[in-house]
C-alpha atoms as one frame of an Amber mdcrd trajectory, in Angstrom:
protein
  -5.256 -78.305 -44.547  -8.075 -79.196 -42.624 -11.639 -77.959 -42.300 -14.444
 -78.686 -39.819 -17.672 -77.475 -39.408 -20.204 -78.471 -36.761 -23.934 -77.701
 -36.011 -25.918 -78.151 -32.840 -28.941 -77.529 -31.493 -32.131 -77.827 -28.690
 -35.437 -77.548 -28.217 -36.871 -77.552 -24.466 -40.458 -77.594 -23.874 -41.991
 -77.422 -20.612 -45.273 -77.170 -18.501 -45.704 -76.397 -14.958 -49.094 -77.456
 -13.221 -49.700 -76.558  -9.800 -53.095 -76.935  -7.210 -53.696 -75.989  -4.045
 -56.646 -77.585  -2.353 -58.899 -75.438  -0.125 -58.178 -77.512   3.612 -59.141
 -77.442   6.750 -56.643 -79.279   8.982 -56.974 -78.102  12.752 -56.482 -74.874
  13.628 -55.044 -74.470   9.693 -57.816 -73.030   6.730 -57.165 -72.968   3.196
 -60.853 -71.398   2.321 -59.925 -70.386  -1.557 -58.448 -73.659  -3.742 -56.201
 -72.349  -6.877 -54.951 -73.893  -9.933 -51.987 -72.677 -11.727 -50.646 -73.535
 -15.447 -47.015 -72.551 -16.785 -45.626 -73.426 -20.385 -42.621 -72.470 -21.848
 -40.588 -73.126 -25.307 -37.273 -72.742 -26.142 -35.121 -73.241 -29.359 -31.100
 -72.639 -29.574 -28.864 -73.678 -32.542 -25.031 -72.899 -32.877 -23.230 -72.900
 -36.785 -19.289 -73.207 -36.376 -16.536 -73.437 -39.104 -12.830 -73.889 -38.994
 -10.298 -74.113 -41.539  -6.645 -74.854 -40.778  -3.381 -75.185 -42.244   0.012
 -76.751 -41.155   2.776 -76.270 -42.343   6.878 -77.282 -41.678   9.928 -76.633
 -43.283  12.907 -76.652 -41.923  13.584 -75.189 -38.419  10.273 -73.711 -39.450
   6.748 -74.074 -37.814   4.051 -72.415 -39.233   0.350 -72.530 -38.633  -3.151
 -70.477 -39.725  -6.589 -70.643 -38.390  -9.754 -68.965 -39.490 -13.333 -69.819
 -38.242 -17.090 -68.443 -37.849 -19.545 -68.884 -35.538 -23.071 -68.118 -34.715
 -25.812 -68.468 -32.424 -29.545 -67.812 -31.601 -31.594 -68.657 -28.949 -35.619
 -67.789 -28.911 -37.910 -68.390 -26.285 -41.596 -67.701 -24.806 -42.997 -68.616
 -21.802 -47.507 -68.780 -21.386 -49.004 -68.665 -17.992 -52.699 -68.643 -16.288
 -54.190 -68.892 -13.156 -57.524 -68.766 -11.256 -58.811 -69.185  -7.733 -62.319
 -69.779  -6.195 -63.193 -73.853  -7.124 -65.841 -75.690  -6.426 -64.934 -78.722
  -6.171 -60.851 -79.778  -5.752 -61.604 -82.961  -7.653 -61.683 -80.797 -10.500
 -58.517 -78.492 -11.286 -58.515 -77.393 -15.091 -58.660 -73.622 -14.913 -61.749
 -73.170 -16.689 -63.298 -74.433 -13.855 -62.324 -71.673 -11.672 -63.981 -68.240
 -11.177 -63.341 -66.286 -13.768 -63.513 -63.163 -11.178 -60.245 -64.876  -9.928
 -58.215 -64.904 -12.815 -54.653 -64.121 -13.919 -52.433 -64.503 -17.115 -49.257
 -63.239 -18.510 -46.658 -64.368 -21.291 -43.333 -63.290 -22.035 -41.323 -63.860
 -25.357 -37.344 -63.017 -26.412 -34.138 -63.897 -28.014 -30.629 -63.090 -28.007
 -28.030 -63.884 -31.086 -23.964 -63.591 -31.416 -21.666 -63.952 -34.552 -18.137
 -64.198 -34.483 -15.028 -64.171 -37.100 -12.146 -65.292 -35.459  -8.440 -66.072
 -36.730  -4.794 -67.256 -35.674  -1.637 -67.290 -36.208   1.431 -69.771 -34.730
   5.167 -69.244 -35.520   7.537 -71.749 -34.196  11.665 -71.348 -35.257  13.971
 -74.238 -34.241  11.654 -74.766 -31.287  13.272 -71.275 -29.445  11.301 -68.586
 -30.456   7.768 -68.852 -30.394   5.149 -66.417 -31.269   1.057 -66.205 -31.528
  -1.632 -63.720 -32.673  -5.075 -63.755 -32.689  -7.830 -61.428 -33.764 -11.725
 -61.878 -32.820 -14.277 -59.786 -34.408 -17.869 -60.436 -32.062 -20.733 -58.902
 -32.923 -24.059 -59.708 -30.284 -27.747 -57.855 -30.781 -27.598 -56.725 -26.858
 -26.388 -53.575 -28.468 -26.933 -51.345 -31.012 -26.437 -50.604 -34.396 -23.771
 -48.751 -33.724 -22.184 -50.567 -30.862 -22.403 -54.406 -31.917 -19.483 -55.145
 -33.365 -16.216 -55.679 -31.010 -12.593 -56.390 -32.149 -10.174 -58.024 -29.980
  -6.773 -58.715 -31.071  -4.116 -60.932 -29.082  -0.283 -61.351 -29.395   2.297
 -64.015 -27.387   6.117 -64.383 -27.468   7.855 -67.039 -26.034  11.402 -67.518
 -25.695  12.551 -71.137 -24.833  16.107 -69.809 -23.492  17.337 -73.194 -22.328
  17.269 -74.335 -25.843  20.295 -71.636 -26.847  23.978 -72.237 -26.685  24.933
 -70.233 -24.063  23.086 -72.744 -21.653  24.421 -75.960 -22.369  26.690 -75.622
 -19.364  23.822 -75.212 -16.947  23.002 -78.847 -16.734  20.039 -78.835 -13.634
  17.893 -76.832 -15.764  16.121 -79.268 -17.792  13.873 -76.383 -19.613  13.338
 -72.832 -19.474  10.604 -70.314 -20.940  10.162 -66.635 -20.918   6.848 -65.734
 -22.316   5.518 -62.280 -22.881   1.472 -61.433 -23.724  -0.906 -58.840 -24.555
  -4.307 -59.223 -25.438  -8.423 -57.501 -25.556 -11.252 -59.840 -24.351 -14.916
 -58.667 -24.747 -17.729 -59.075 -22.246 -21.463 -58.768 -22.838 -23.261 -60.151
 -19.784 -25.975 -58.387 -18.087 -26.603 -59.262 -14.630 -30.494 -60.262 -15.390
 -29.619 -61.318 -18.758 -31.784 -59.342 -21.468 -30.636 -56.202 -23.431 -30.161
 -52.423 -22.144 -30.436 -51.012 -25.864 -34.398 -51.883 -25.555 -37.062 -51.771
 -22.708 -39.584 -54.639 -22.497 -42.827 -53.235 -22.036 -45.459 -54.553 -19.158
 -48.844 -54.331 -18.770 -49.842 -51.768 -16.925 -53.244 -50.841 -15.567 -54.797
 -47.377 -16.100 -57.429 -44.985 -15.956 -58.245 -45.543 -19.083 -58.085 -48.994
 -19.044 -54.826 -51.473 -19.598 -51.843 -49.985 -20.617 -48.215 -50.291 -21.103
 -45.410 -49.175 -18.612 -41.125 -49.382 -19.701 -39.818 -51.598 -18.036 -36.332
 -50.364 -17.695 -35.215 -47.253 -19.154 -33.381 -47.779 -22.815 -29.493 -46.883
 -23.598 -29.051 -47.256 -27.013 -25.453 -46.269 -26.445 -24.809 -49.237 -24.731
 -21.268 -51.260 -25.659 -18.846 -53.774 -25.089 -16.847 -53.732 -22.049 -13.275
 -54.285 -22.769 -10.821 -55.828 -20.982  -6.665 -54.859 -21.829  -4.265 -57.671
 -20.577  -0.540 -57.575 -19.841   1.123 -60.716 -18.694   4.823 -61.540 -18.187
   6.183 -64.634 -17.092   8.474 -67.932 -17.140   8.197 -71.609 -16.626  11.110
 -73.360 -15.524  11.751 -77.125 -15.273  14.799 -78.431 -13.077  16.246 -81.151
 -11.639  15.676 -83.648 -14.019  12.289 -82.381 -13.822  11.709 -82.756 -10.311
  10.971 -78.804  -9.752   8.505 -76.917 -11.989   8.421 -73.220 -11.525   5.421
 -71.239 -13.087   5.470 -67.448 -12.534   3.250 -64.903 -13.816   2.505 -60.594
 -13.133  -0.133 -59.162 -15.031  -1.988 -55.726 -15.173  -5.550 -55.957 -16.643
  -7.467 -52.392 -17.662 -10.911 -53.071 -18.070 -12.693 -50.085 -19.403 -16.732
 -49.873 -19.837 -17.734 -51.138 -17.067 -21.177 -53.087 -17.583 -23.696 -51.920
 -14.641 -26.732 -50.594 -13.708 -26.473 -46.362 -13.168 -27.350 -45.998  -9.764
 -30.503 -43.622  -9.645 -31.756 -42.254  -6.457 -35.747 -43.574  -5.929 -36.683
 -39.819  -6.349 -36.026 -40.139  -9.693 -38.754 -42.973 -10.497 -36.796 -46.061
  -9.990 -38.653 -47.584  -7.119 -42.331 -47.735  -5.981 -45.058 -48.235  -7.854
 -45.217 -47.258 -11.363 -41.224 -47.080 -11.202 -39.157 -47.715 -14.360 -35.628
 -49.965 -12.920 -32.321 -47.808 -13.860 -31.024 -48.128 -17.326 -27.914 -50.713
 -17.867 -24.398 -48.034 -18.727 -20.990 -48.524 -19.559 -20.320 -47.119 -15.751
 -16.408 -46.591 -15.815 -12.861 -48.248 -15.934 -11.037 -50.423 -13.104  -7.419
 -51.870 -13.232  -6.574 -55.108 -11.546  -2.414 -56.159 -10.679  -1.575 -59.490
  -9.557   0.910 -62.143  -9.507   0.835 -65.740  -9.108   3.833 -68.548  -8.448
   3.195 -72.628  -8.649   5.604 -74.523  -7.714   5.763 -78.513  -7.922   8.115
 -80.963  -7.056   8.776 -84.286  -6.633  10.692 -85.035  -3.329  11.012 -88.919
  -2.976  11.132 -91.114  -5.293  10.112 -94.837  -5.800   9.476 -97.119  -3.901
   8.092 -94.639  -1.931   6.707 -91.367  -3.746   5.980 -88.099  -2.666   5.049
 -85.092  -4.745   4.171 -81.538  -3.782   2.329 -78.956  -5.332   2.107 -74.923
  -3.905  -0.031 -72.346  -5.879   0.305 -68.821  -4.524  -1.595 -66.112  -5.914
  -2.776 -62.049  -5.278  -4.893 -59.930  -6.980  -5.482 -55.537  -6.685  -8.123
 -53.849  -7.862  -9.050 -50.623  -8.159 -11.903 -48.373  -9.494  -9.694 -45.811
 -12.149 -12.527 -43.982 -13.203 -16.054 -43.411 -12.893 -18.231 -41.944 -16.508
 -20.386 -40.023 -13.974 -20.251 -36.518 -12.054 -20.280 -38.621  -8.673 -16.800
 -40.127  -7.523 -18.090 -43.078  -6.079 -20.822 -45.824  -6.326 -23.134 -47.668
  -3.746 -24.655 -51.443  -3.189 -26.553 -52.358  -1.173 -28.168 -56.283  -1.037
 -32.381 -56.015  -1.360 -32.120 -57.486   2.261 -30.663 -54.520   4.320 -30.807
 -51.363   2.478 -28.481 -50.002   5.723 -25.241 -51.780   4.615 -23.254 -50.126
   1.682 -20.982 -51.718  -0.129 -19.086 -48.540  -1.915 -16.367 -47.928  -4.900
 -14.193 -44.940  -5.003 -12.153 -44.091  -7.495  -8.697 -44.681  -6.576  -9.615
 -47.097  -4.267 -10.688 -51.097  -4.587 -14.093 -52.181  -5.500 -16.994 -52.842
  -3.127 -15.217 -52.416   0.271 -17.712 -52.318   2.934 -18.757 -48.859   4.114
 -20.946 -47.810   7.686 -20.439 -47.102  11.299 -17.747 -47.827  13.524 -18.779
 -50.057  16.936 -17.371 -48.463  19.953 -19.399 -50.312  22.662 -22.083 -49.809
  25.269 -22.947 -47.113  26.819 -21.620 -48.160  30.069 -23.132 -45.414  32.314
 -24.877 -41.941  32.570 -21.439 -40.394  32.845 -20.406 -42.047  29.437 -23.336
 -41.118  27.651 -23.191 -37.318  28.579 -19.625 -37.345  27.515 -20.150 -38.594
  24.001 -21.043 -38.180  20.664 -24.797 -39.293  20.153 -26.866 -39.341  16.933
 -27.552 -35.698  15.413 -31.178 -36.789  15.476 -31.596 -38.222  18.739 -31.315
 -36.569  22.459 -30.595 -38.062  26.314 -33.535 -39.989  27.082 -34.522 -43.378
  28.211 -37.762 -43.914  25.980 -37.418 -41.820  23.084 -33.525 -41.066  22.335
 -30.172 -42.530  23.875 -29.363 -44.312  26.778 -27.153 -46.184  29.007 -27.199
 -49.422  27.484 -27.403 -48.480  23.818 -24.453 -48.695  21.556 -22.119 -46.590
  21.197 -20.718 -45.332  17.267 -17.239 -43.843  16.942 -17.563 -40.259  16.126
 -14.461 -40.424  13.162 -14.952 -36.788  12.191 -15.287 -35.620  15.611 -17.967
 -33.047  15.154 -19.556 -34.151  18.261 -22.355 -35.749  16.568 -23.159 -39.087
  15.239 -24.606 -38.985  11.572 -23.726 -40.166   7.686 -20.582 -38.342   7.690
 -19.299 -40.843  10.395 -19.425 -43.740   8.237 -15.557 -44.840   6.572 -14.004
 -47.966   5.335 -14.720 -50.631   7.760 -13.494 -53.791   5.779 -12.782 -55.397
   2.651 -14.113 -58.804   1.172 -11.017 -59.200  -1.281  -8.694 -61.471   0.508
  -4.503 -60.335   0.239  -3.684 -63.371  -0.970  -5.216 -67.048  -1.831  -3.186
 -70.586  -1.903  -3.789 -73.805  -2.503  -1.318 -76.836  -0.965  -1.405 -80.488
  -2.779   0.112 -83.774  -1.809   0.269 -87.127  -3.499   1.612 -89.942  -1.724
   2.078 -93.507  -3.748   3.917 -96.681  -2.137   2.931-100.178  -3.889  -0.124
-100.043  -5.001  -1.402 -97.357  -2.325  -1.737 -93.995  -3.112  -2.997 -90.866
  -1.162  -3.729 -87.313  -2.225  -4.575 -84.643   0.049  -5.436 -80.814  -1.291
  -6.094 -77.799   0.840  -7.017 -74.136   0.277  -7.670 -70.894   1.659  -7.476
 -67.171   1.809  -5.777 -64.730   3.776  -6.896 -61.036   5.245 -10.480 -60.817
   3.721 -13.367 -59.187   5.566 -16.845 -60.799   6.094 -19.953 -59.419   7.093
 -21.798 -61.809   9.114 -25.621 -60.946   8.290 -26.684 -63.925   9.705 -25.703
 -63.009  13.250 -26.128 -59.478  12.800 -30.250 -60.323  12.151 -29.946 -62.353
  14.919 -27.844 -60.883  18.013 -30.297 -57.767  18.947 -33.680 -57.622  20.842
 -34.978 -55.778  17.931 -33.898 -57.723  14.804 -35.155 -61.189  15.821 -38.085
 -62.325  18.471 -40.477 -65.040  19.143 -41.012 -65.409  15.500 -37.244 -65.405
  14.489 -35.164 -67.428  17.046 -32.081 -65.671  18.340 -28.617 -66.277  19.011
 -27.888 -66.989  22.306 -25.900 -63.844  23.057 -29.629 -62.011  23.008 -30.291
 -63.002  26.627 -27.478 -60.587  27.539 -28.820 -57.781  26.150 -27.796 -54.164
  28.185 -30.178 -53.405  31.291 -29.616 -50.189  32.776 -29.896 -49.862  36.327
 -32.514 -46.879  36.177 -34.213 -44.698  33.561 -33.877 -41.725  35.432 -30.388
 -39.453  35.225 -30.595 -38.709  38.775 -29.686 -41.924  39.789 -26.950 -42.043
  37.688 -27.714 -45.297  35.874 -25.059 -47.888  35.196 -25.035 -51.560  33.458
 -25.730 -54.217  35.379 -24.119 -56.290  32.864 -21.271 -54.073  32.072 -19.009
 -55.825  29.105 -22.653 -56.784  27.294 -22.543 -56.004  23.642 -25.647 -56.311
  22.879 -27.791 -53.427  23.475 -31.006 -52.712  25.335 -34.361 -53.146  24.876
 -36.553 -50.429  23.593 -39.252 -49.373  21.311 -38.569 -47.503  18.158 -34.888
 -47.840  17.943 -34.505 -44.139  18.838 -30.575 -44.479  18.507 -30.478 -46.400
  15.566 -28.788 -49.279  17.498 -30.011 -51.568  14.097 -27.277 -49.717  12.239
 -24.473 -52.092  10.760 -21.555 -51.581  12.350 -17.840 -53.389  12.113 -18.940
 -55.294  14.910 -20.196 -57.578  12.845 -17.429 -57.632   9.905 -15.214 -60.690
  10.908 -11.521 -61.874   9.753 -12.633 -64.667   6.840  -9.306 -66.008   6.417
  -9.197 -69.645   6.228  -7.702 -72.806   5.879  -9.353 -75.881   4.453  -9.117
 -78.978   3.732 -10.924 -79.694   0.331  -9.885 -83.339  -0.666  -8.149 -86.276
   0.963  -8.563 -89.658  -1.429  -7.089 -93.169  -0.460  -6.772 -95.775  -3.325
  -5.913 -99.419  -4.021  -4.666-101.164  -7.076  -5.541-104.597  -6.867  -2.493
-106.149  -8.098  -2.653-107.981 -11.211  -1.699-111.241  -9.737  -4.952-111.331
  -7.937  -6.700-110.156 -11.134  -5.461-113.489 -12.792  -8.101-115.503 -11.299
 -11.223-113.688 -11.721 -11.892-111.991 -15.471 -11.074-108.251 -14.979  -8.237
-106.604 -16.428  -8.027-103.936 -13.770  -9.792-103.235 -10.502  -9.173 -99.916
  -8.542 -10.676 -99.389  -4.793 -11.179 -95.702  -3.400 -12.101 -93.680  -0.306
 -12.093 -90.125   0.241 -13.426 -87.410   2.020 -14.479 -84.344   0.646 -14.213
 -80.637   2.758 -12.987 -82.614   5.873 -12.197 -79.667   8.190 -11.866 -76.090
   8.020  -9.433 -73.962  10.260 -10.436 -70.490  10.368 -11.530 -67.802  13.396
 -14.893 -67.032  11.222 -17.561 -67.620  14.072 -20.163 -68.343  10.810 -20.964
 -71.840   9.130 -18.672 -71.202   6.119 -15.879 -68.572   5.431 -15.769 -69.549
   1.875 -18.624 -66.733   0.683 -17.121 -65.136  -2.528 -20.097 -63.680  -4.474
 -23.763 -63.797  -5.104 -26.093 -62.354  -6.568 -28.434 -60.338  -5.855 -31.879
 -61.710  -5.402 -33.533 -59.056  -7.251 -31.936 -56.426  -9.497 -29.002 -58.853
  -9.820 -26.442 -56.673  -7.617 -23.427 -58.594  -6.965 -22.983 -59.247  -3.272
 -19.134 -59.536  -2.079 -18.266 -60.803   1.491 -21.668 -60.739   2.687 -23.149
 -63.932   4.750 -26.792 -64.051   4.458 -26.840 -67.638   5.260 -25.341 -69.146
   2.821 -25.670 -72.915   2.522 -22.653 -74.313   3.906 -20.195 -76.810   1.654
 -21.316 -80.209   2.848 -18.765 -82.571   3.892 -19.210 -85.472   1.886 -17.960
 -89.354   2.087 -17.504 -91.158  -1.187 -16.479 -94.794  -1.995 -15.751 -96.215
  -5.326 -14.891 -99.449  -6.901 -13.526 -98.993 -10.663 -13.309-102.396 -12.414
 -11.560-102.519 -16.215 -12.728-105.688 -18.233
């Protein structure tokens, strides 16, 4: 029997100090100098105990596990500011103009316990089986809510252990396992708690006041996550194949995230109160996943292979409100939707379909043009703007033309790995990618229109073809002179809502990459002899060396972000992400 316990802690403190001269450099005037002062404190500490017990007899294998933890984390954060100095040789803020001034603080906490236990059962090294129960308990919810109890259970049967498969000699080792088990999550996207509303200060009438924050649920609770898993691991060939397989079905029910609340109801402008955190709904994900890894030569030369193969569904089972689907949009472009139906999977990208240029006067009078626009050159459509697909065919171009234009989760992912050895060489290449996700390209959509960039934004060089119609009068029957352009004209106003996202910008973002190629050395040891060093190992590699995609962006490896405010999770979207760097390294590892 064994028993452990282990405490840890930290305490942060930090201050911020921050001037800004008043300047006059050129044609550049800084009139107003201002000082700003930030201090924040922090404590955490974490309390765990375990206690275990081991125990074997006979073709028996029994073992018990029980532990607690707990954790709590406070914090505060002081700040002050003022503008208007004298003098910028001196920058303490009471030497500012009080007229100028600004100050705020900010204090909170957040604390989780946890009883946990487990049990392993081993018989003659065949039958193997594991349960686990979790009891969590965290003060982002309420009275009522905070505790959550997740069990676990595991069979495995080691088959190539039994009698019956002596006779199969290339199978060195064969497992069926079988599992079922409830996770918990917590997380906010902004952190915090939606059982209470922090209060901000608020001026009034009346003088200063206090305004919610966020609007309180105090029947806020865990979000649960059900997990089925079957699968096998197989060893053959004298180990020289390894075969891991695994299918799954996870129900997650309780979805954690923010009730989407139209602005008319006082969650945007000023004196708005943000939407209240809700246990939204349930989603199921299926998937399956194969790795396979051999070793195909063997000494002196060695080669070894390893293939991962994965895919993943999900879909949106159910939604706790009286609407059957949910929107996102990024704070950036409040025209793209991102939208979950139930029944369908999870954030697929929603808005208009591209169907050109107007390519003449005949064109235009023949199609479907926004409900709110009419045929004319300066204040509705014309040759020369673009074009939407009218899906319903109503006649008309408006919200009800908007469908399913892409999706950012990719139909399957993979993952290729190499190692090469001869001597004392050795070479390991690894490459990745994804196959038949959707990306929206923001970055050239801001910047592949007249309208959405300019002098002051730079534009992609596409812009310089934008559509020019040949007249702006329908008597003369106006055509491109650039037929084939797809960018469209240049007018005031946007009359035809030509700034709409459309497909046209939602690109394949399947890709194929190389993440890793490393080269090493062993000095041998014969060499070693003369100079004092037990071991000396030389290295070169190359990290993200080339990517193989048709993704006209910097990087088709987006995945997800988060919203810069709100928190929304972003999927598929390329707002300029920072691209992965490809990187050189060196290394010389010496053992004395």
């Amino acid at each position: 029997m064994w028993f452990r316990t282990e405490f840890n802690g930290n305490i942060e403190y930090s201050t911020r100090y921050k001037f800004s001269p008043s300047y006059k450099f050129g044609g550049f005037v800084n009139e107003s100098s201002t000082s700003e002062r930030t201090a924040n404190n922090s404590l955490y500490w974490g309390w765990n105990q375990t206690l275990r017990y081991n125990k074997k007899f006979g073709h028996h294998d029994l073992g018990l596990m029980v532990g607690h933890e707990a954790q709590q984390s406070t914090y505060e954060s002081l700040f002050g500011s003022r503008v208007g100095y004298i003098s910028n040789n001196i920058t303490e803020l009471s030497a500012g103009n009080k007229a100028g001034s600004d100050n705020g603080s900010s204090r909170g906490q957040w604390a989780t316990e946890s009883y946990f236990s487990r049990f392993n059962y081993t018989f003659n090294d065949k039958y193997i089986l594991q349960a686990t129960l979790r009891a969590d308990g965290a003060a982002v919810f309420g009275p009522n809510k905070r505790w959550g109890y997740f069990p676990s259970v595991s069979a495995a049967w080691r088959i190539s252990k039994e009698d019956f498969m002596k006779d199969i000699t290339f199978i060195d080792d064969l497992k069926i396992r079988a599992e079922y088990g409830l996770t918990g999550n917590q997380s906010l996207p902004n952190g915090g708690t939606a059982i209470y509303s922090a209060l901000n200060a608020w001026q009034t009438a009346w003088g200063t006041g206090f305004l919610t924050g966020r609007i309180a649920n105090p029947d806020f609770q865990w979000e649960s996550t059900k997990t089925y898993n079957l699968g096998f691991d197989l060893h053959a060939l004298k180990n020289r194949l390894e075969i891991i397989v695994d299918a799954y079905i996870k129900n997650t029910d309780n979805l954690i995230l923010e009730l989407p609340l139209a602005a008319y109801m006082g969650t945007s402008g000023t004196g708005s109160i943000s939407s209240p955190y809700v246990n939204i709904g349930s989603m199921k994900n299926t998937g399956f996943g194969i790795t396979i890894n051999t070793v195909n030569i063997e000494s002196p030369f060695t080669w070894k292979s390893g293939i991962s193969f994965s895919l993943d569904r999900n879909e949106l089972s159910k939604l706790y409100l009286e609407s059957s689907n949910i929107d996102r949009s990024p704070w950036f472009m409040n025209q793209f939707i991102s939208r979950s139906v139930v029944g369908q999977p999870l954030w697929q990208f929603y808005g208009y379909k591209f169907a050109g240029i107007f390519q003449n006067y005949t064109d235009l009078k023949n199609s479907a043009i926004p409900e709110t626009s009419k045929i004319d050159p300066a204040q509705g459509t014309w040759v020369g703007d673009v074009k939407f697909t009218d899906v319903n065919g109503d006649g008309v171009i408006n919200e009800k033309d908007r469908t399913f234009v892409g999706s950012p989760w990719p139909k399957f992912i993979f993952g290729i790995s190499n190692n090469f050895s001869y001597k004392n060489f050795d070479l390991s290449v690894f490459m990745q990618g994804t196959y038949g996700n959707s990306i929206f390209n923001y970055t050239k959509y801001a910047n592949s229109a007249p309208e959405r960039s300019g002098p002051g934004r730079g534009a992609l060089q596409a812009v310089a073809n934008f559509a020019q119609p040949s007249s702006y009068k329908a008597e003369d029957n106006p055509v491109l002179l650039n037929p084939g352009t797809t960018v469209p004209r240049v007018v005031a106003g946007d009359p035809n809502g030509n700034n709409r996202p459309t497909d046209q910008f939602i690109e394949d973002g399947s890709y194929l990459r190389v993440k890793n190629i490393t080269l090493g050395y062993n000095v041998p040891k014969s060499i070693l002899k003369k100079i004092p060093v037990r071991g000396l190992r030389v290295t070169a590699g190359v990290q993200n060396a080339f990517t193989i995609t048709n993704y006209s962006g910097y990087d088709p490896e987006i995945g997800a972000s988060s919203d810069k405010y709100g928190g929304n999770l972003t999927v598929g979207i390329d707002y300029g992400r920072y691209p992965a760097a490809r990187m050189y390294t060196f290394s010389l590892t010496a053992d004395f």
